[in-house]
C-alpha positions as a printed Julia matrix, in Angstrom:
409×3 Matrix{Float64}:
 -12.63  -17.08  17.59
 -10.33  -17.89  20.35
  -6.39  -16.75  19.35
  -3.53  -19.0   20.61
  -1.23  -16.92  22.01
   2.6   -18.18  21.67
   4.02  -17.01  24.78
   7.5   -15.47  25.01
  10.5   -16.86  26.45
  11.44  -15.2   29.88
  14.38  -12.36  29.82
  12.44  -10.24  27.03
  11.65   -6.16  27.32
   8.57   -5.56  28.31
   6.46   -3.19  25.97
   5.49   -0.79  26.22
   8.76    1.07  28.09
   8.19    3.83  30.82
   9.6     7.19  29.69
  12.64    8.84  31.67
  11.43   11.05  34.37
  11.64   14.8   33.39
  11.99   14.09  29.9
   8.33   14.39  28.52
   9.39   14.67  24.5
  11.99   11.96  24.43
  11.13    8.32  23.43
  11.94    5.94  25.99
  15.44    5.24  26.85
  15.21    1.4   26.48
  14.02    2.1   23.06
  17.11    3.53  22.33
  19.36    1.35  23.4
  17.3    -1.3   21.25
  18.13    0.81  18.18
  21.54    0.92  18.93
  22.11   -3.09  19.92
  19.58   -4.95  18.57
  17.51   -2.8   16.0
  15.38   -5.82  15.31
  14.43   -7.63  18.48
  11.75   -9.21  20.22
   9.3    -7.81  22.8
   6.78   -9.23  25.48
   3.36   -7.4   25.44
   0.63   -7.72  27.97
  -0.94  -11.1   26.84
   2.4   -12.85  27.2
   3.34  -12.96  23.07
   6.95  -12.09  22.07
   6.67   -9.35  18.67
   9.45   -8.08  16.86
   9.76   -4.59  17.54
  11.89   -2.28  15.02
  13.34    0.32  15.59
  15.37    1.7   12.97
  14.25    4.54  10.31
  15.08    2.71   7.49
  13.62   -0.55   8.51
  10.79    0.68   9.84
   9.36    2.63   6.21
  11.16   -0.69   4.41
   8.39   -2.75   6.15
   5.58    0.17   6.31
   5.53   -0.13   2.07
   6.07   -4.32   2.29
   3.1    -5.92   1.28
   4.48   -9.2    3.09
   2.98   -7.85   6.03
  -0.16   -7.06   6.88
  -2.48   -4.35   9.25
  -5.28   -6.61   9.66
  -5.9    -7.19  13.58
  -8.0   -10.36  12.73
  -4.85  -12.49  11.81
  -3.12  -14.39  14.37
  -0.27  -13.45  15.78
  -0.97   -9.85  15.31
   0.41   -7.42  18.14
  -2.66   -6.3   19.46
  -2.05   -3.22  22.26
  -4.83   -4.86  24.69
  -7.37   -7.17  25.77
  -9.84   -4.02  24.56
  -8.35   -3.45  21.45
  -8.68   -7.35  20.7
 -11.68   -7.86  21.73
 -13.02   -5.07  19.3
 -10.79   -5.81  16.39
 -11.9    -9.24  16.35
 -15.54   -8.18  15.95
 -15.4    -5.26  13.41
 -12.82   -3.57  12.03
 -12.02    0.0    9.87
 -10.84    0.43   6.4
  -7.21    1.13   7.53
  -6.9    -2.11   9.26
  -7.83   -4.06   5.9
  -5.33   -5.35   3.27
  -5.64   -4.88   0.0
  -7.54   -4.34  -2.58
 -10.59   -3.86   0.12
  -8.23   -1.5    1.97
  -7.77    0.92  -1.16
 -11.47    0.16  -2.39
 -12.91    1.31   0.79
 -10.02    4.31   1.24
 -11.08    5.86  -2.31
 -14.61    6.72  -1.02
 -13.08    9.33   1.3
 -10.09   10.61  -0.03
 -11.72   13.01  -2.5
 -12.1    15.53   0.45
  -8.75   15.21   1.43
  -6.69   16.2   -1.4
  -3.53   18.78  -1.26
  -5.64   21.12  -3.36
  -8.87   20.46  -1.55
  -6.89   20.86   2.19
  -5.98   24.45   0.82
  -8.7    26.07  -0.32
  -9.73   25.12   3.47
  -6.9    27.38   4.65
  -9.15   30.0    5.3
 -11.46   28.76   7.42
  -9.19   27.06   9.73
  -7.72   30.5    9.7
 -11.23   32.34  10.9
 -11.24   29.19  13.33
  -7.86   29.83  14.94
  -8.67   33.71  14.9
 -11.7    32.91  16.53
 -10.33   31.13  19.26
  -7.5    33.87  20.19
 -10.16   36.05  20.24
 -12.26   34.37  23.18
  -9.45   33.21  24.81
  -7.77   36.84  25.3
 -11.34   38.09  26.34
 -11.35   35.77  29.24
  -9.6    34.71  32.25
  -5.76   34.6   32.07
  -4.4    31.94  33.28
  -6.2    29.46  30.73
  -5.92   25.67  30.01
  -4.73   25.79  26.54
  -6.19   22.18  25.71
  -9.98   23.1   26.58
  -9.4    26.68  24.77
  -8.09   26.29  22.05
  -6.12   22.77  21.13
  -9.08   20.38  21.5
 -11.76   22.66  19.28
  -9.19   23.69  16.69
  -9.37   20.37  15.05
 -12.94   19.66  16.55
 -14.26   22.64  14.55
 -12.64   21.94  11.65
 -13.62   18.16  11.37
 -17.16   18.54  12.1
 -17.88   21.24   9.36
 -15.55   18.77   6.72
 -17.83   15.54   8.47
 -21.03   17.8    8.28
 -21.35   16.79  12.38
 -22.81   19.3   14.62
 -20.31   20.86  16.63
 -23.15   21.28  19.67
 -22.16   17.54  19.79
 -18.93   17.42  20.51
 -18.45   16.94  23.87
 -20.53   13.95  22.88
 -17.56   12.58  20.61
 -14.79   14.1   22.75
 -15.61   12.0   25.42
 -16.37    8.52  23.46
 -12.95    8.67  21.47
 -10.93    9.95  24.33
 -11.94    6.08  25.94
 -11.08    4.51  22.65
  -7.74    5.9   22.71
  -6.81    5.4   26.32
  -4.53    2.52  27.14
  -6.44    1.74  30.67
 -10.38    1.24  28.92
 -11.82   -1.73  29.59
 -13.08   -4.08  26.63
 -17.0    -3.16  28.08
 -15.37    0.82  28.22
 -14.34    0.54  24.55
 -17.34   -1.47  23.11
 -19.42    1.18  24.97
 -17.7     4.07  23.49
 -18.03    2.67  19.97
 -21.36    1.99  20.24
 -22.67    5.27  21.16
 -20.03    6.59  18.4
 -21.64    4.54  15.85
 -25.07    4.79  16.86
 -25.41    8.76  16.55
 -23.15    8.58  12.94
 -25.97    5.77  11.84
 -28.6     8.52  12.48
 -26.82   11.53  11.38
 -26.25    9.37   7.89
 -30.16    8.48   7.8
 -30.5    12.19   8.39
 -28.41   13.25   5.24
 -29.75   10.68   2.87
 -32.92   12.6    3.55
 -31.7    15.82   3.58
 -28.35   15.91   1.83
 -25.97   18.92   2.41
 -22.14   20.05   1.53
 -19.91   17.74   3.62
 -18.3    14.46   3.37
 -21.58   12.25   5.44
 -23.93   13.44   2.58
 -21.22   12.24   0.23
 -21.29    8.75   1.65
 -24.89    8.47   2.27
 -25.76    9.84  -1.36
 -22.86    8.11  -3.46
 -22.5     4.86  -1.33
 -25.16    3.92   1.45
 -28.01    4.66  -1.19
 -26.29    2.79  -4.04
 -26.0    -0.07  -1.73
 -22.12    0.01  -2.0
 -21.87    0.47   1.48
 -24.11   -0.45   4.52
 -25.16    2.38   6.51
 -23.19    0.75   9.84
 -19.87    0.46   7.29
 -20.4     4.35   6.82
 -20.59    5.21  10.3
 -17.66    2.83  11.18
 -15.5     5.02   8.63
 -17.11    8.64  10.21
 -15.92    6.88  13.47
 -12.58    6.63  12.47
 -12.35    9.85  10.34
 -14.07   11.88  13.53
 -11.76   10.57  16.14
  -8.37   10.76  14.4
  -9.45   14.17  12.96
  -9.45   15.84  15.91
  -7.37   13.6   18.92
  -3.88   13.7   17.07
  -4.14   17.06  15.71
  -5.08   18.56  19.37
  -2.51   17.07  21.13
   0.01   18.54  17.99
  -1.11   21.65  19.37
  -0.92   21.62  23.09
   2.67   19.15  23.37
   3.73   20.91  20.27
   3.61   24.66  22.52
   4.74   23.0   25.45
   7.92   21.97  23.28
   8.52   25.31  22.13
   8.1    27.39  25.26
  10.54   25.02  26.53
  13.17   26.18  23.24
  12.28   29.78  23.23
  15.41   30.09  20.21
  12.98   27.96  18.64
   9.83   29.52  19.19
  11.38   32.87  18.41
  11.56   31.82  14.81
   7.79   31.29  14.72
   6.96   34.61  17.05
   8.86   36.59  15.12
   7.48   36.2   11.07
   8.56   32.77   9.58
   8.12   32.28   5.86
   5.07   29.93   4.66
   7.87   27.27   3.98
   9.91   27.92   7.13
   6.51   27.16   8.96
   5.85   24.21   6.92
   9.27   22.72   7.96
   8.89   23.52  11.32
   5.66   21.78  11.73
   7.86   18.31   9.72
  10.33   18.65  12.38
   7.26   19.18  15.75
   5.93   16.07  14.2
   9.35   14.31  13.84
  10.36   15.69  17.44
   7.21   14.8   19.18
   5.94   11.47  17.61
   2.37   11.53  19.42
   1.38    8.34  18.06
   3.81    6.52  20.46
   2.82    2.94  20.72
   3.72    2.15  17.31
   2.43    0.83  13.83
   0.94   -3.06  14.58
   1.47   -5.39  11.76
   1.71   -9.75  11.2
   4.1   -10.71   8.9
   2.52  -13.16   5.96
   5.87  -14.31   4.95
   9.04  -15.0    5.89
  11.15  -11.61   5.88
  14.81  -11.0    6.3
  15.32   -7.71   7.91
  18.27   -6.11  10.22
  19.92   -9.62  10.59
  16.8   -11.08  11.67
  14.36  -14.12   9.96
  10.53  -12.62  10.95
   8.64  -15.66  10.42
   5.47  -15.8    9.05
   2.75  -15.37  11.51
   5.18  -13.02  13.46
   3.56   -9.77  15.13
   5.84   -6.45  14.38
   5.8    -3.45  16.03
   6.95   -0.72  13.88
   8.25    1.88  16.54
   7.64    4.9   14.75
   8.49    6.93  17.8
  12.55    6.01  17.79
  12.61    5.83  13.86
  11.93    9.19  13.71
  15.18    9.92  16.56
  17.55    7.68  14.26
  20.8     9.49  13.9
  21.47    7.66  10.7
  18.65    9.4    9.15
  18.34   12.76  11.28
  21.73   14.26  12.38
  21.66   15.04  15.82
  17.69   13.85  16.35
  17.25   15.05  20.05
  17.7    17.91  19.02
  14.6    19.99  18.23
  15.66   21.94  15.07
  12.8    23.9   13.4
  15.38   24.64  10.32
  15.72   20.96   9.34
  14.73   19.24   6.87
  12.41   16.21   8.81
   9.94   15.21   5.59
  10.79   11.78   6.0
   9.49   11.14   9.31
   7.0     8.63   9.88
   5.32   10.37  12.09
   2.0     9.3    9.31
   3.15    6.17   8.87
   4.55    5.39   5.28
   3.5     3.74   2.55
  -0.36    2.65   1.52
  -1.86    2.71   5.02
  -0.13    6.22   5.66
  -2.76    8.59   7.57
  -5.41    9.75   5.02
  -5.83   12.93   7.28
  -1.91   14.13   6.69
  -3.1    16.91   4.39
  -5.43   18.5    7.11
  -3.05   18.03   9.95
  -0.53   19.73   8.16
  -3.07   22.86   7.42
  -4.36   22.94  10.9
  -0.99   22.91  12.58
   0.62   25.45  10.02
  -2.12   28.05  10.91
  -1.96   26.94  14.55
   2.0    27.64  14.78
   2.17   30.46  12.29
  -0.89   32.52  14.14
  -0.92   31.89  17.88
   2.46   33.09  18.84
   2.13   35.95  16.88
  -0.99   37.06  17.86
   0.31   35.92  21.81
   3.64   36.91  22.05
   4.41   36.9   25.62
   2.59   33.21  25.86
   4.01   31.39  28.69
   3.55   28.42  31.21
   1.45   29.26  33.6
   2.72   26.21  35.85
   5.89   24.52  36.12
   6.83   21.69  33.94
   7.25   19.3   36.83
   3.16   19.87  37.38
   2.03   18.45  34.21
   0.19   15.47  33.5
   1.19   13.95  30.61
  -0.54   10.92  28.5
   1.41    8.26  29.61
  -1.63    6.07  29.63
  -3.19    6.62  25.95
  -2.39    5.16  22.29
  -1.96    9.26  21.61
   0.27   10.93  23.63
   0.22   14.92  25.14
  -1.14   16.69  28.24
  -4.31   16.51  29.67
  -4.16   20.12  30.79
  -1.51   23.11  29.83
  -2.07   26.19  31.86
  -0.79   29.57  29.99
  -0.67   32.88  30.79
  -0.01   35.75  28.94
């Protein structure tokens, strides 16, 4: 299907913004003067279209949990982030780019696993995990890139034992979703990526029909490919999405989130030095608040006319939900530049908000709590191994962070 595109009228922000130079954990600075003029306003993207983009924290969660819009990239008008994006959403798309009720028909088959409760009694093994990891990495060369030793298998580790995927594989997956997330991959790049993705889940779900065992793949291929309640390729498209965003968003947590902190070292000292179980909790709501990885916003076509920050959003409308500056609103967070590991952040949107809200929160939150609570502890002299000024940072993926962060000790 070919989509009109309505282009916009000339004199519009172009989006996405560059970020100021030398300030890596801000948002962008024309996003904040959006917020503080024009809080709902529209945007030109790369194919020429003119979204709304909004910006304020209250706004932004009002039209998260408004079923008058909706996440599903096949409508027109919807904001897609490029040509590669498009040309894949058009095609296929994943449960938490549905409407519902097929968006919370399709969500209930894997949310089981993910429970509070569930997340918990996993505490322990993401805590031999993270032990593990210190271990090796103070057995062997010092300096170290933090991201290959520890960040990226963390939540690698973790999400293949849940998934019931060999972790001998996952360089294999590493580098697929790593081009699905990256703003520069090409539409052949992407369809490429999710091929061989899909592909390998397809067989490791024949494989567990045969042979079930304790993870979430031999849940689906037992209680849904083999009931006929899901095709085998609609169970690997869900694996897809759970195995990417189980491990991509939680390692960059990790590695930006201890860059951020060895750059506060007040703040880090709270952490090094014995926090509570709920001081570490809150700290974690505030690194996600503070950091806002997921930095190209929620995407979303309005179905009806909505009245919103003394704006009409017509329907048919794209919106851009610009979780990233919501979450530095000073009507809703006092001071938000500031990183503050003593406030209280739990209504960022750093998950989204509302039905499609990440299904993965619950992990995240376990991972990271043991990540923060454990590594500075265990590594109290941890330190940049590199100036700041040498980083490379994500400017070019839907997930932001830093390729490499050198550390010595």
């Amino acid at each position: 299907m070919t989509e009109t595109v309505e282009h916009a009228p000339t004199g519009l922000p172009e989006h996405p913004m560059p970020r100021a130079t030398g300030c890596p954990f801000d948002p962008l600075p024309a996003l904040r003067d959006l917020q503080a003029r024009r809080p709902v306003s529209r945007v030109r993207i790369w194919d020429g279209s003119s979204p709304w983009l909004i910006t304020r924290h209250e706004d932004v969660r009002a039209l998260l949990g408004d079923p008058r819009i909706s996440a599903d990239p096949r409508r027109p008008g919807y904001p897609h982030r490029t040509a590669a994006t498009r040309a894949r959403d058009q095609v296929r798309s994943s449960f938490i780019t549905l409407d519902d009720p097929e968006h919370a028909r399709l969500r209930r088959m894997v949310t089981a696993p993910f429970t509070i409760k569930k997340m918990e009694a996993l505490r322990p093994s993401v805590q031999r995990v993270v032990d593990d990891l210190i271990d090796r990495m103070l057995a062997g060369p010092n300096p170290v890139d933090l991201v290959e030793a520890f960040a990226l298998p963390v939540p690698s580790l973790v999400i293949c034992a849940l998934l019931g995927v060999p972790y001998a594989d996952h360089d294999f997956f590493q580098r697929n979703t790593q081009v699905l997330v990256r703003r520069t991959s090409t539409e052949d790049d992407v369809r490429t990526a999710n091929e061989a993705l899909t592909a390998y889940l397809e067989d490791l779900l024949a494989a567990k029909q045969a042979e079930p065992e304790d993870d979430l793949l031999s849940v689906l291929a037992e209680q849904r490919v083999a009931t006929g309640e899901l095709t085998r390729r609609q169970a690997a498209d869900m694996g897809v999405l759970l195995l990417a965003a189980g491990h991509e968003t939680t390692a960059n947590m990790i590695a930006l989130g201890t860059l951020a902190l060895l750059e506060h070292p007040d703040q880090l000292a709270l952490l090094r030095d014995g926090a509570e179980p709920k001081q570490v909790a809150a700290a974690v709501e505030e690194l996600l608040r503070y950091l806002n990885i997921t930095h190209s916003g929620r995407r979303r076509v309005a179905l009806e006319d909505i009245e919103i920050g003394g704006e009409l959003i017509r329907a048919g409308d794209g919106v851009i939900l610009a979780n990233d500056i919501a979450n530095r609103d000073p009507d809703a967070f006092p001071d938000p530049d500031r990183l503050d590991l003593g406030r209280d952040a739990r209504r960022h949107v750093a998950f989204g908000y509302g039905v499609h809200q990440c299904l993965g929160q619950p992990l995240a939150r376990i991972e990271l709590q043991v990540v923060y609570n454990t590594l500075y502890t265990r590594v109290p002299t941890l330190a940049l191994a590199t100036g700041i000024d040498q980083l490379e940072f994500k400017h070019d993926g839907f997930v932001y962070g830093v390729y490499e962060l050198p550390v010595t000790w």
